[in-house]
C-alpha positions in Angstrom: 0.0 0.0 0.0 1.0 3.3 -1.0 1.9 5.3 2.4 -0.5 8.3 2.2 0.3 11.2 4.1 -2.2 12.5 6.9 -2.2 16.4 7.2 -1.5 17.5 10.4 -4.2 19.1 12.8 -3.7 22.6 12.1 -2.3 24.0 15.9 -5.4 24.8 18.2 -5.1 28.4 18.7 -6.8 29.4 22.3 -9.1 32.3 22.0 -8.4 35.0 24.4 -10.8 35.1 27.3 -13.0 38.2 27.9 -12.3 40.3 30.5 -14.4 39.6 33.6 -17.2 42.3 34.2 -16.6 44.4 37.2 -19.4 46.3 38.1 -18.7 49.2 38.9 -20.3 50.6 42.4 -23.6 52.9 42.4 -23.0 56.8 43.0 -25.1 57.7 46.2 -28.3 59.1 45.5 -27.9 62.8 45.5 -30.1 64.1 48.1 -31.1 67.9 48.3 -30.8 69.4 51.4 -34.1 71.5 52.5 -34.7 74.9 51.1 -34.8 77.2 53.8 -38.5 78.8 54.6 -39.0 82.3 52.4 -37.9 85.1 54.9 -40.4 87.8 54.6 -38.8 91.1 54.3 -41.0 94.1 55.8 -40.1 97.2 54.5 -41.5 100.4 56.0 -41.8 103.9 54.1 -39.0 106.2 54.8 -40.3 108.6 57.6 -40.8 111.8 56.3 -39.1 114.7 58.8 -41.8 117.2 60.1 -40.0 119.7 58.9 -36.3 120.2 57.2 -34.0 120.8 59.9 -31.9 123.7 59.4 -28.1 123.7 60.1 -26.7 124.9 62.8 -23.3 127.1 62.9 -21.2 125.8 65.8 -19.3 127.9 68.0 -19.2 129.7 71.7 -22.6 131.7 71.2 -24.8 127.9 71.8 -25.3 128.0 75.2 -26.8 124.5 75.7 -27.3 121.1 73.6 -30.6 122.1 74.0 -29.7 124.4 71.1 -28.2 122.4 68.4 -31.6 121.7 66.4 -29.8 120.9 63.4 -26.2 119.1 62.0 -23.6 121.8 63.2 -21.3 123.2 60.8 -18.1 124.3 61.6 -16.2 127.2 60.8 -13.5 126.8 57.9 -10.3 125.4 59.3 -11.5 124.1 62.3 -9.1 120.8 63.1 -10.9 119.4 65.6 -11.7 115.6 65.7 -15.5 116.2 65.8 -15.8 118.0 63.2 -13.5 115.5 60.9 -15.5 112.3 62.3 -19.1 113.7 62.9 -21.2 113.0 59.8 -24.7 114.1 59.0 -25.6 110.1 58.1 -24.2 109.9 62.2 -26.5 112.8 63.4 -29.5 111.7 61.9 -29.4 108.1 63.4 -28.0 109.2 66.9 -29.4 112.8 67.5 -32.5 111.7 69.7 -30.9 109.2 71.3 -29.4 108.6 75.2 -27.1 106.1 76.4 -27.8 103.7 79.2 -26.8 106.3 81.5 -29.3 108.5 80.1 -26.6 110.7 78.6 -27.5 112.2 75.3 -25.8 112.6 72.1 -26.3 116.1 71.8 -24.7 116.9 75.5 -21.6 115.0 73.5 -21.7 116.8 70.6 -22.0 120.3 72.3 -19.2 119.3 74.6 -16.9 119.8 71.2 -18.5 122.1 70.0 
């Protein structure tokens, strides 16, 4: 018998394996905190003075706090501290006003001026 010749398997070639499947963990839920209540804002009409107050010229002829009615104005040059600090935005919040010692602004104010 003639010897015939068997071809050879062809070579088994392993198929790469797929990657496992991680899973991959949930994000947290995102969770809102509460929305503070709506504040309610209450806003009032300006207050209308009774009448304009009228500057008042500072100097030695006031005799008492009694008579500073209005924002006192120095005199040109005057380097004192009250007059560089004292603003009329100050005077109109603290004129009517009295410590706890029941010491009022104005009895301040006329002290420098």
């Amino acid at each position: 018998m003639p010897e015939v010749e068997i071809p050879s398997p062809a070579p088994v070639v392993e198929q790469p394996k797929p990657a496992p499947v991680v899973e991959q963990p949930k994000p947290a839920p995102v969770v809102e905190a509460p929305k503070p209540a709506p504040v309610e804002v209450k806003t009032e009409a300006p207050a209308q003075p009774a009448a304009v107050e009228a500057d008042v010229k500072a100097g030695s002829h006031l005799k008492s706090s009694v008579e500073l009615t209005g924002f006192p104005v120095f005199p040109a040059g005057t380097k004192s501290l009250l007059c560089k600090y004292l603003s009329r935005e100050i005077w109109a919040e603290y004129k009517n006003t009295k410590d706890k010692m029941n010491f009022d602004f104005k009895d301040g104010i006329f002290s420098g001026v």
